[in-house]
Phi, psi and omega in degrees: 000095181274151196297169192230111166279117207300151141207076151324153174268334195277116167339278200324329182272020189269326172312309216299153165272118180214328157330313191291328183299334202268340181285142147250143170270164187314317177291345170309298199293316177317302160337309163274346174288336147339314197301313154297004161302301161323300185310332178256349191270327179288311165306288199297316187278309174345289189304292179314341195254001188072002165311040185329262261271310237253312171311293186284346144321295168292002159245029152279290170326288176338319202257339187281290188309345174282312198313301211290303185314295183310282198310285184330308187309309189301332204251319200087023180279014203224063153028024183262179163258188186309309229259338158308312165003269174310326199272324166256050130322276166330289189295298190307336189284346174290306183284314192251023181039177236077190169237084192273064147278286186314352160282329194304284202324315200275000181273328176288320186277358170280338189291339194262003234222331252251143193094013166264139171299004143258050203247117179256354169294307205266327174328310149004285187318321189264042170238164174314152148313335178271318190292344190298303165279011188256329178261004175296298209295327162327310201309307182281346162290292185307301159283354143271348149332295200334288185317317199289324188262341191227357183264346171101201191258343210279283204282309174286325148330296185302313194284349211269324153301312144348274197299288190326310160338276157001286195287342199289298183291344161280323157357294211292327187289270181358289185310320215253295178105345192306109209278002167298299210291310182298298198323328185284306171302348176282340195270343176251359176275315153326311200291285164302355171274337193256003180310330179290335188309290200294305197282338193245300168301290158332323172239026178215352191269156196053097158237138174287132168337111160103006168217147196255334193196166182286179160208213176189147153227172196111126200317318203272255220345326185273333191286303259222328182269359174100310177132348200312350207255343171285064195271333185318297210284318184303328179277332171300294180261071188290303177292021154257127177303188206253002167292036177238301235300347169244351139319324174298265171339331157276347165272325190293348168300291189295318197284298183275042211278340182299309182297324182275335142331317185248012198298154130263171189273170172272315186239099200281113124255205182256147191270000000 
């Protein structure tokens, strides 16, 4: 999966400095792989004490900052090489079950794809909120067909570990009866279901001609979503990770102001 390189239409963003935002070193990607952790460890001790209202806040966190970990991989952003790359592609696909080699393949292919009618990822974006949520559980279903029918034999090698991971941790639930461990597999079966909503709609729907995605600004909103919501920048520049991403956003502010005037926001405030 090789890395994405920018080409803005708009003149004014060819200026931007971004190149400097992009090496990460191995201990960067270590760093970010952290993130989610605090977060399934919490969900779990929750889940054993029964603490349902507390428990499903903290596998949300989980799934969001896991979604944020899978997106660097998927770009190569986390200073590993491919096959650090990959393997963790592989562990996430274990906690949060799916394949996301097969999130890699459609993700990659919406960046090149996206606002076309072969964007099967991007697709999301033009639909209502009630169709959104009414086609999420589909949704990860349908892409991995995709992948699986259009990635070759290479990608079905992956997804095919990917899914074994999978059956290992349902398994595992099983055998075991342990009720933290099923809830959690029930809270990513949620989870994935609401993906197209949280990860694609939300940051791709009503977008103006000629902009591809939302963004966001405000220091707590950015704090609490993980930076996840600076997707406008992110699309622009994919090889900045995504802790750069509001450096980014501020020279891209500063270079563009006419564009950042008609950008919306993911969550409409005052910026």
């Amino acid at each position: 999966m090789a890395r994405h390189h920018p080409g803005p239409a708009d003149p004014a963003l060819r200026g931007v400095a971004w190149r400097d935002l992009v090496p990460m070193r191995p201990r960067d990607g270590v760093i970010e792989c952290l993130h989610p952790l605090p977060w399934l460890a919490l969900s779990l001790a929750l889940a054993e004490f029964t603490l349902w209202p507390l428990a499903i806040p903290a596998s949300f966190m989980f799934f969001l900052t896991a979604l944020r970990l899978n997106h660097e991989a998927i770009h190569h952003n986390l200073g590993f090489g491919p096959r650090g790359h990959r393997r963790v592609l592989h562990v996430l696909s274990a906690l949060m079950l799916g394949s996301n080699s097969s999130v890699a393949f459609n993700h990659l292919h919406h960046h090149r794809k996206v606002g076309t009618a072969d964007d099967i990822e991007g697709k999301c974006g033009e639909m209502t909120l009630w169709e959104v949520l009414r086609y999420g559980p589909r949704f990860p279903v349908e892409t991995h067909i995709h992948g699986w029918r259009n990635g070759g034999p290479q990608l079905r090698r992956r997804m095919g570990v990917d899914l074994a991971l999978n059956a290992a941790v349902i398994g595992a639930a099983l055998a075991s009866q342990w009720a933290p461990l099923l809830y959690h597999i029930a809270a990513m079966l949620v989870a994935q279901s609401l993906t197209a909503f949280f990860a694609v709609w939300i940051t791709h729907h009503g977008c103006e001609d000629g902009i591809v995605a939302r963004t966001q600004r405000g220091r707590l909103l950015n704090l609490v979503s993980y930076n996840m919501f600076f997707h406008l920048e992110h699309h622009l520049f994919p090889a900045v990770p995504v802790s750069r991403l509001a450096t980014l956003a501020a020279r891209l502010d500063a270079a563009a102001p006419r564009l950042a005037e008609r950008v919306r926001m993911v969550v409409p405030v005052a910026r």
